[in-house]
MARBA-3410 file (N, C-alpha, C, O; in Angstrom, 1 decimal):
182
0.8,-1.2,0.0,0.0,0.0,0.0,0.9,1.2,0.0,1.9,1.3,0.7 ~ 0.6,2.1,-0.7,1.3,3.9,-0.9,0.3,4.7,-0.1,-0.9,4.9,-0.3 ~ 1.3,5.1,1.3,0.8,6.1,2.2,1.3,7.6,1.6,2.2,7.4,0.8 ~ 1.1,8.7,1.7,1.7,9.4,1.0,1.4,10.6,2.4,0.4,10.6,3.1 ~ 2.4,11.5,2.5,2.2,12.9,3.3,3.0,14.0,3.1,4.2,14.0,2.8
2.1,14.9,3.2,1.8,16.1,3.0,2.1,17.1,4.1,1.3,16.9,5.0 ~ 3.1,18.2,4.2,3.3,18.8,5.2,3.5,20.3,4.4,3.8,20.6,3.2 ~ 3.3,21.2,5.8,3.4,22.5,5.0,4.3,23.2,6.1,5.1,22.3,6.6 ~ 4.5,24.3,6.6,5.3,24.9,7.8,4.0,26.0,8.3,3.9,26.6,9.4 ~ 3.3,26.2,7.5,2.2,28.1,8.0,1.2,27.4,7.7,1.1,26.6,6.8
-0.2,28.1,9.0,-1.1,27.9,8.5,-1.6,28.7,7.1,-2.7,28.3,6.7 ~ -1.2,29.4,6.5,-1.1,30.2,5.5,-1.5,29.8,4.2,-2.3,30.2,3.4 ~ -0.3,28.5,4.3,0.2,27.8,3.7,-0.8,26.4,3.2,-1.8,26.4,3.9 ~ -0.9,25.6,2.5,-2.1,24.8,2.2,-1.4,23.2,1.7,-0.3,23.3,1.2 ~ -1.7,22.1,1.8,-1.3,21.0,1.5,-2.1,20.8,-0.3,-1.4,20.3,-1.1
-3.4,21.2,-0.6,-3.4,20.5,-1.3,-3.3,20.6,-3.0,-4.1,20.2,-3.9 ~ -2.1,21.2,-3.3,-1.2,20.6,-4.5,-0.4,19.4,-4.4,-0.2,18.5,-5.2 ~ 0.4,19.7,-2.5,0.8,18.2,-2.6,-0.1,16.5,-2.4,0.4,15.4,-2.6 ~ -1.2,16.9,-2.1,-2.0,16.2,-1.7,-2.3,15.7,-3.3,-1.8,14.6,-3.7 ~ -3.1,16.7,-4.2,-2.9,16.1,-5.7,-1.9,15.2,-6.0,-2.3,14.1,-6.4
-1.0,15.3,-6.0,0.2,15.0,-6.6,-0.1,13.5,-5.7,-0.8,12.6,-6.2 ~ 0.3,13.3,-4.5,0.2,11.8,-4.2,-0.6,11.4,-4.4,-0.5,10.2,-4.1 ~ -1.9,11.8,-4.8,-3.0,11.0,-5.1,-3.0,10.5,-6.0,-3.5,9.4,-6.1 ~ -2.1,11.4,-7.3,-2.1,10.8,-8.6,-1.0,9.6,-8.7,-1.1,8.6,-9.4 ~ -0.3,9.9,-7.9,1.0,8.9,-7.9,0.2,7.4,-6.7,0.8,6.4,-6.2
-0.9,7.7,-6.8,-1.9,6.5,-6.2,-1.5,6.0,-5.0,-1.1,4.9,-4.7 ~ -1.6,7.0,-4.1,-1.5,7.1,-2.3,-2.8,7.2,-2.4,-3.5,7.9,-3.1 ~ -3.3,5.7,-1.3,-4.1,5.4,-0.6,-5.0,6.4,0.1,-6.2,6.7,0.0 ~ -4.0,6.7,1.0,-4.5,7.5,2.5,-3.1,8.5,2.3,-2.0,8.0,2.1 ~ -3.5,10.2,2.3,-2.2,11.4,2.4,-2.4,11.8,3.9,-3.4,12.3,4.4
-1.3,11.4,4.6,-1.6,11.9,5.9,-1.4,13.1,5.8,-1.6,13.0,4.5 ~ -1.2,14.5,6.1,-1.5,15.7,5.6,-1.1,16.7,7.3,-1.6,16.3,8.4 ~ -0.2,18.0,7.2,-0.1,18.5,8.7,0.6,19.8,8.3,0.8,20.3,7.2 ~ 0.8,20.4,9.7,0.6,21.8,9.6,2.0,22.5,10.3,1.8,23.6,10.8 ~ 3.0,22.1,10.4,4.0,21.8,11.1,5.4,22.4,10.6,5.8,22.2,9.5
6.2,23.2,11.7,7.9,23.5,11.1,8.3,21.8,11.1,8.2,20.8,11.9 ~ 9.0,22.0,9.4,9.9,20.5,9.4,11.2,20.8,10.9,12.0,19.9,11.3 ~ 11.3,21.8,11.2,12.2,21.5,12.3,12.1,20.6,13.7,12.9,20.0,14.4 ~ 10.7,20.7,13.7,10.3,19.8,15.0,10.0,18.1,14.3,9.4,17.6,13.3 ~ 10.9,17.7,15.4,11.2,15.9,15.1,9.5,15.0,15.3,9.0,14.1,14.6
9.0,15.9,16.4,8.1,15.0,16.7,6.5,15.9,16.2,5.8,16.8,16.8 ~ 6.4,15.1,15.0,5.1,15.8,13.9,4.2,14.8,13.8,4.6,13.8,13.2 ~ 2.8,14.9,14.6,1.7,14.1,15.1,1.5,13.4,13.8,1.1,12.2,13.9 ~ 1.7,13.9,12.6,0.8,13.5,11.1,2.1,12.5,10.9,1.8,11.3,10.9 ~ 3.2,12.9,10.6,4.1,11.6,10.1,4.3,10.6,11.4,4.8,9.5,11.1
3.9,10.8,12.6,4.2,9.4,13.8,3.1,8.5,13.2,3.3,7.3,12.8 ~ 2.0,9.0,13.1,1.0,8.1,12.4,1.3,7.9,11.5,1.1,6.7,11.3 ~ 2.0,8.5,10.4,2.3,7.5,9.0,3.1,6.7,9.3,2.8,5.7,8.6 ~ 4.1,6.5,10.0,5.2,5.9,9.9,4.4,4.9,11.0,4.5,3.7,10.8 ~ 3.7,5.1,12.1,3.3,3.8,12.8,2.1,3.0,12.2,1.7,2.0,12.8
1.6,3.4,11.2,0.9,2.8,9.7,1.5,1.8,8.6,1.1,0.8,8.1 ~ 2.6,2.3,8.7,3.2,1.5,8.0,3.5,-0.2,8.1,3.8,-0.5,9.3 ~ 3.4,-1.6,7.1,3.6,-2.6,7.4,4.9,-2.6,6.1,5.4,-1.7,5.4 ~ 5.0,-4.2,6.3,6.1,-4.9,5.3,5.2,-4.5,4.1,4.0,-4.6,3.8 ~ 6.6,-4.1,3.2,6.4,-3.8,1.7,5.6,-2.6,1.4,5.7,-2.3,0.2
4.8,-1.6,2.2,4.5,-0.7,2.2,5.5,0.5,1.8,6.7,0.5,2.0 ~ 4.6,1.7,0.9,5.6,2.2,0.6,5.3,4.0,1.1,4.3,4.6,0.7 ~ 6.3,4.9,2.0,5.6,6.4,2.5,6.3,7.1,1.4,7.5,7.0,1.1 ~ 5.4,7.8,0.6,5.9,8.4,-0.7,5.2,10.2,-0.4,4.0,10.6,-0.3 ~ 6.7,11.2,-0.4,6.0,12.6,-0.5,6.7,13.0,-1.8,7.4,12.4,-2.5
6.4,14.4,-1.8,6.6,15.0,-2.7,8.0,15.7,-3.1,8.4,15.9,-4.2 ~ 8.5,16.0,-1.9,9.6,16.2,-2.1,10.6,16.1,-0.6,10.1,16.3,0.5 ~ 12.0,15.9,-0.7,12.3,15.3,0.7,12.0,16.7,1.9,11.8,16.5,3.1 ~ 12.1,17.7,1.5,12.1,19.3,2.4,10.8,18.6,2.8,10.7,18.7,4.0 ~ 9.8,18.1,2.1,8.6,18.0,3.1,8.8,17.4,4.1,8.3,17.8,5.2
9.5,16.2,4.2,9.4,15.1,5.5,10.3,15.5,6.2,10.1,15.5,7.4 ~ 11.9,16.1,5.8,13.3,16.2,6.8,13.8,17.7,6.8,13.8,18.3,5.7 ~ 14.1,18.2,7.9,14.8,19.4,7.5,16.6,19.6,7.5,17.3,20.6,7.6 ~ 16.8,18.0,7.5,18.4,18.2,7.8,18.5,16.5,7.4,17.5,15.6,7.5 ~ 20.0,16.3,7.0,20.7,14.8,6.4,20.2,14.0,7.9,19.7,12.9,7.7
20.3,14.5,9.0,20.6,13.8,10.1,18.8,13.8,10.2,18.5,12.8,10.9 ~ 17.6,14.5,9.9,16.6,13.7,10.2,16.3,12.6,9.3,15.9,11.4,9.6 ~ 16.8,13.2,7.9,16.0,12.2,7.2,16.2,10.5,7.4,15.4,9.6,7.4 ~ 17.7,10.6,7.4,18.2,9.6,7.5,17.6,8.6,9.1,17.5,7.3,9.1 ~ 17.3,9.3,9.9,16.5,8.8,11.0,15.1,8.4,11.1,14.6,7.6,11.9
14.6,9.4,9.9,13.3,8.6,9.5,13.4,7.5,8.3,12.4,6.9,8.1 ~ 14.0,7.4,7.9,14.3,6.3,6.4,14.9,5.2,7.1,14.9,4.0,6.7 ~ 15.7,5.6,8.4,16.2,4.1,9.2,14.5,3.6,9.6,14.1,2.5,9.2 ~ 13.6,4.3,10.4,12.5,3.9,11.1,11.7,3.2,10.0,10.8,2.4,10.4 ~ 11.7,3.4,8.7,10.6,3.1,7.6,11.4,1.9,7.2,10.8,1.0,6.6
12.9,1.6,7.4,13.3,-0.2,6.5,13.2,-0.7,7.9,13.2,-1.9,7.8 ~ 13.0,-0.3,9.3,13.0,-1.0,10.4,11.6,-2.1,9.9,11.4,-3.3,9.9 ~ 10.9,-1.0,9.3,9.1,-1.9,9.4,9.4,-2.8,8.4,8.8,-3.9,8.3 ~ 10.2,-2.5,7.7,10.3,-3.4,6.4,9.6,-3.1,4.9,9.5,-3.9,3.9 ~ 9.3,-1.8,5.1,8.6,-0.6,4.5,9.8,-0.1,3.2,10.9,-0.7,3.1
9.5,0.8,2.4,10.2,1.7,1.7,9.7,3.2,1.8,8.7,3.5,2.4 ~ 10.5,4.1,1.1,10.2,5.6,1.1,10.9,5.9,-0.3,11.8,5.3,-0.9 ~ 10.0,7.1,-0.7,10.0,7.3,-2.4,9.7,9.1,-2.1,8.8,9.6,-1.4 ~ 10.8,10.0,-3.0,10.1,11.2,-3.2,10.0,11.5,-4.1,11.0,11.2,-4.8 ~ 9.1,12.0,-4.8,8.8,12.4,-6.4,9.7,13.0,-6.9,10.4,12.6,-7.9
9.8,14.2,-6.0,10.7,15.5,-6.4,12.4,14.7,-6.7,13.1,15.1,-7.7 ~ 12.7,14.0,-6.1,14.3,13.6,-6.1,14.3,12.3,-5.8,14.2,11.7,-4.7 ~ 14.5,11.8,-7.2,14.7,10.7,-7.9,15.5,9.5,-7.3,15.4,8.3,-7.6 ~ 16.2,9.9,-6.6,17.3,9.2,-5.8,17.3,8.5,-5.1,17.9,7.5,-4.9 ~ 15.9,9.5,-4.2,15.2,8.9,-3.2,14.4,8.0,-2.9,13.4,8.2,-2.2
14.6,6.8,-3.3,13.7,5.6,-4.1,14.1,4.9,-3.0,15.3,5.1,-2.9 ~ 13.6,3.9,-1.8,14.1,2.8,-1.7,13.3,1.7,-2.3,13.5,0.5,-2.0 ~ 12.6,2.1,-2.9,12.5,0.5,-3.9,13.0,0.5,-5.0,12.3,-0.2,-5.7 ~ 13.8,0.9,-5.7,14.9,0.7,-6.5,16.3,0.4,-5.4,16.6,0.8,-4.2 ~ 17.0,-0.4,-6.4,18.2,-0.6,-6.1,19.4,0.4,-5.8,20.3,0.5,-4.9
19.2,1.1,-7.0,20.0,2.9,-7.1,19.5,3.9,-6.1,20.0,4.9,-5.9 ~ 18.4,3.6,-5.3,18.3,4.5,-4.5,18.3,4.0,-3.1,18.0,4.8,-2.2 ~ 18.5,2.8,-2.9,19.1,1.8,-1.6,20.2,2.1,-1.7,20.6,2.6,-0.7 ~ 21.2,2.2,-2.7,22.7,2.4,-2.6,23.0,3.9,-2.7,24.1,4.3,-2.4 ~ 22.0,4.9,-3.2,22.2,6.4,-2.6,21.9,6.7,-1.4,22.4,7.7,-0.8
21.2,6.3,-0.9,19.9,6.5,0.6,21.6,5.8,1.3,22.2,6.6,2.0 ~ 22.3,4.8,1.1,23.1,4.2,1.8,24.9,4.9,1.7,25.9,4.6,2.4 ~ 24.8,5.9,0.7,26.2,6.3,0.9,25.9,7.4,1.6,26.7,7.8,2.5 ~ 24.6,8.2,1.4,24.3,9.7,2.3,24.2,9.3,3.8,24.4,10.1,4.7 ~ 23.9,7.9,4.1,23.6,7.6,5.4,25.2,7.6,6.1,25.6,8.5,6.9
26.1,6.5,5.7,27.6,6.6,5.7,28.6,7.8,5.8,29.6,7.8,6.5 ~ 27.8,9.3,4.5,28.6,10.5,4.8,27.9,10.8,6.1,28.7,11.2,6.9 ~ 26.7,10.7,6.5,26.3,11.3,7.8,26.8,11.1,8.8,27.0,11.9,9.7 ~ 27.1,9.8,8.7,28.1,8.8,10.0,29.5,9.2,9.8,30.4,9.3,10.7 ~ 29.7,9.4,9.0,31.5,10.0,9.1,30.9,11.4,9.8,30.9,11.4,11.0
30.6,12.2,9.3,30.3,13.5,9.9,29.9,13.5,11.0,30.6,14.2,11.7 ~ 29.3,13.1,11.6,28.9,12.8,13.2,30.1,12.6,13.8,30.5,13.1,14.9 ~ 30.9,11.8,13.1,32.3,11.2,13.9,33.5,12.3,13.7,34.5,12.2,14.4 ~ 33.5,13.0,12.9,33.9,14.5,13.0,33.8,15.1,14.0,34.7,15.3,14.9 ~ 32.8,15.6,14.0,32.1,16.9,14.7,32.2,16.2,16.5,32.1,17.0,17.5
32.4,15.1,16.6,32.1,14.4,18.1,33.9,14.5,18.1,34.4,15.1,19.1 ~ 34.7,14.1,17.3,36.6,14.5,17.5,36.4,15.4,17.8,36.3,15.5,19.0 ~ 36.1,17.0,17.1,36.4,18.3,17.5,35.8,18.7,18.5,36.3,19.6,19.2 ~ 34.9,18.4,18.7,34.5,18.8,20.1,35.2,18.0,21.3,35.5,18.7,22.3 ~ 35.4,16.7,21.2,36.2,16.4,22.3,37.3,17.1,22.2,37.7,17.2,23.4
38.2,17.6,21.4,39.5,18.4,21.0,39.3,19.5,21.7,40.0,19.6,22.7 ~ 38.5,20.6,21.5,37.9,21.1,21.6,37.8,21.5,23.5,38.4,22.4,24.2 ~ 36.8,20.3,23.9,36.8,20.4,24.8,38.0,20.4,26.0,38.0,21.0,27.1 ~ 39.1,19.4,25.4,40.0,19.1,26.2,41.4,20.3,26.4,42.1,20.6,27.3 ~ 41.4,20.6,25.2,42.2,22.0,24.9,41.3,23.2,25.9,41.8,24.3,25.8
40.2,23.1,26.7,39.5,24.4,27.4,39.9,24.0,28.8,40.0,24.9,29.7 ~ 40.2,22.7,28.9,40.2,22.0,29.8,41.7,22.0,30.6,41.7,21.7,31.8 ~ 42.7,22.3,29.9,44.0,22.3,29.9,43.8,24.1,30.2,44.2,24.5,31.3 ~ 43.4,24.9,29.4,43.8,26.4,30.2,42.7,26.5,31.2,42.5,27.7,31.7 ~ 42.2,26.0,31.5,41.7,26.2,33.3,39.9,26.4,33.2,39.2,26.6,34.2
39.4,26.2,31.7,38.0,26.7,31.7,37.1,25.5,32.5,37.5,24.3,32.5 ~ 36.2,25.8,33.1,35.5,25.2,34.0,34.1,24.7,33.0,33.3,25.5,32.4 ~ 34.1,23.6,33.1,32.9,23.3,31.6,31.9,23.0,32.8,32.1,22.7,34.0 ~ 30.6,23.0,31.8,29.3,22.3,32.7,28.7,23.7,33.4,29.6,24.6,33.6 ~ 27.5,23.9,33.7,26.4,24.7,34.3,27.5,25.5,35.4,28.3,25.0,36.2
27.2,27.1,35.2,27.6,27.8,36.5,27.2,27.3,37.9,26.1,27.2,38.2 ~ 28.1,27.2,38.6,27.6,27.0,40.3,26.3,27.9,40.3,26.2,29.0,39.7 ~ 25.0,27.1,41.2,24.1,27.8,41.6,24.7,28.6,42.9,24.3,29.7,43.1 ~ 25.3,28.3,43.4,26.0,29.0,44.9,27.2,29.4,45.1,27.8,28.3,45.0 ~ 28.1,30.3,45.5,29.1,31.2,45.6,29.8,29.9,46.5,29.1,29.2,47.2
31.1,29.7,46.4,31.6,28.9,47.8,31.3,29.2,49.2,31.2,28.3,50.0 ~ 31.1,30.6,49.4,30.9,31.0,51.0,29.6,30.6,51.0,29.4,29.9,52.0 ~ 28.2,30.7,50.1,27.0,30.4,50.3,26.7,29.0,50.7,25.8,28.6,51.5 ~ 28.0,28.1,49.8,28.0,26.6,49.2,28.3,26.0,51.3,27.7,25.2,52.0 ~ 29.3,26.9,51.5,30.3,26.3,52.8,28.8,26.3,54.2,28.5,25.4,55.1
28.2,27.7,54.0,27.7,28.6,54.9,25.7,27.5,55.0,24.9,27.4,55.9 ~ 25.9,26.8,53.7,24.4,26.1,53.9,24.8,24.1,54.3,24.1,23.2,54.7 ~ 26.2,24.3,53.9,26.5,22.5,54.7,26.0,22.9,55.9,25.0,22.5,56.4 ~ 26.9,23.9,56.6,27.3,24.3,58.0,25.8,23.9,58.6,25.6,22.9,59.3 ~ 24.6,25.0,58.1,23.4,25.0,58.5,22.4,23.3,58.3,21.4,23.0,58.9
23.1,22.7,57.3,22.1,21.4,56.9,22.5,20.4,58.3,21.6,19.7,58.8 ~ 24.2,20.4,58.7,24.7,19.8,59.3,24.3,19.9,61.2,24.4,19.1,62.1 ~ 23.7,21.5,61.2,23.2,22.1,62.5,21.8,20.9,62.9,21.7,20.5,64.0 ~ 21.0,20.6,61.7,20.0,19.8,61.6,19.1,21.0,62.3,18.2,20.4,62.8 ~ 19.0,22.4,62.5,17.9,23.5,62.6,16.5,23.6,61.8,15.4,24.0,62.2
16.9,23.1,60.4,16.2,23.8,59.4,16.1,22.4,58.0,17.2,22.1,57.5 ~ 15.6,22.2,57.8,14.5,21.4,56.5,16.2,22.0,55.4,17.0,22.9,55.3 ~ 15.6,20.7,54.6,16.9,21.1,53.4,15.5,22.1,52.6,16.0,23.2,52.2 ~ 14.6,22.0,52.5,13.6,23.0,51.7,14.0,24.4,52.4,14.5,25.3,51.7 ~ 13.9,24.4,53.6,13.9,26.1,53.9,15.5,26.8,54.0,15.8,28.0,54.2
16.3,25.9,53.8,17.9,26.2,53.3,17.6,26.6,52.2,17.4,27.9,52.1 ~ 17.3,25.5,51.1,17.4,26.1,49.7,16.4,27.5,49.7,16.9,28.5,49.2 ~ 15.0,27.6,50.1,14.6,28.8,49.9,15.1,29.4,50.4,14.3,29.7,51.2 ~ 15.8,29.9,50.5,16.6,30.7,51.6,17.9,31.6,50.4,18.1,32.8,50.3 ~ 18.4,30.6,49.9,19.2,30.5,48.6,18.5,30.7,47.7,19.4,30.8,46.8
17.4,30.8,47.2,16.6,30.4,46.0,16.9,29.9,45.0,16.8,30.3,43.8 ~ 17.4,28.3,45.6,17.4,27.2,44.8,16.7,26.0,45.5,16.0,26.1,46.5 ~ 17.0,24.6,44.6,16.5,23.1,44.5,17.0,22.8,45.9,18.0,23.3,46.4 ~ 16.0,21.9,46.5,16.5,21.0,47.8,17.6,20.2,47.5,18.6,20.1,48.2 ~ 17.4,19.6,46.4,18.2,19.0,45.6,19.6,19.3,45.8,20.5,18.5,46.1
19.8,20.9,45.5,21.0,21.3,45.6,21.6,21.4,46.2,22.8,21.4,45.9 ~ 20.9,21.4,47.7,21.4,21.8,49.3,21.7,20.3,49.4,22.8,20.0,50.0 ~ 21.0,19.3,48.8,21.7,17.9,49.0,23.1,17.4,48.9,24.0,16.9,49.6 ~ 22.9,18.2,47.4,24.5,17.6,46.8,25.9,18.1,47.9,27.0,17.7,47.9 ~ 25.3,19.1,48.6,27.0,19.7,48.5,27.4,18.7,48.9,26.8,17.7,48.8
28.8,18.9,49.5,29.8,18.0,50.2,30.4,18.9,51.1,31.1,19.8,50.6 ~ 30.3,18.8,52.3,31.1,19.1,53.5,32.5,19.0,53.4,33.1,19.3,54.4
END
């Protein structure tokens, strides 16, 4: 069966030229939404994609509708061969996985994505460890000054006062007053 969906970014904006188009290209059911392709989690494709069975095929119109970056699409095109499904876009030919030429393009773009991940994860460890070496202090600013940090063990340790009315006190988490260390 050909599921086919349709997404737009504005309500302004209208699905149904794409909607035509998969109809003609003989989509069943156009799931159809209203949504920035930036947000991962879009009510209208969770349904398509948990629609989906073996040999089924999610076919849009062009790939900008369903991904806004190498790294979603490729995470949705892993979730569509999980089912045992394919994905097809009109617009870009390439993007076929029921052809063979487009299993072995879908599969070299997937590979450049995975090298590039493994890039971008070196330089930042580089990165990080070179900040690390001149003295920068990585991870979330102290909620509490040391004298504050020393001055609310002191008071937790007196056992006077609730770790809640410490921390309010500070206007922070109990939580926080937990962690210190004496």
């Amino acid at each position: 069966m050909k599921y086919g969906y349709a997404r737009v970014s504005t309500d302004g904006q209208s699905v149904t030229a794409q909607v035509a188009e998969l109809r003609a290209e003989g989509c069943g059911h156009v799931f159809r939404e209203v949504a920035s392709g930036a947000k991962s989690d879009r009510r209208a494709l969770r349904r398509a994609l948990d629609k989906l069975a073996a040999g089924d095929v999610l076919v849009v119109t062009r790939l900008d509708r369903l991904a806004r970056s190498t790294r979603d699409l490729l995470n949705i095109v892993a979730g569509i061969a999980e089912r045992k499904a394919h994905f097809r876009s009109l617009g870009d030919a390439w993007a076929d996985s029921t052809t063979a030429h487009g299993r072995l393009l879908l599969g070299v773009l997937g590979s450049l994505a995975e090298f590039e991940r493994e890039l971008i994860h070196a330089r930042t460890s580089e990165g990080r460890a070179r900040a690390v070496t001149r003295g920068v202090k990585m991870g979330p600013k102290p909620k509490l000054t040391p004298h504050q940090a020393k001055e609310a063990v002191q008071r937790r340790e007196r056992g006077d006062e609730t770790l809640r009315e410490i921390a309010r006190s500070y206007d922070v988490s109990h939580s926080t007053i937990s962690r210190l260390v004496a």
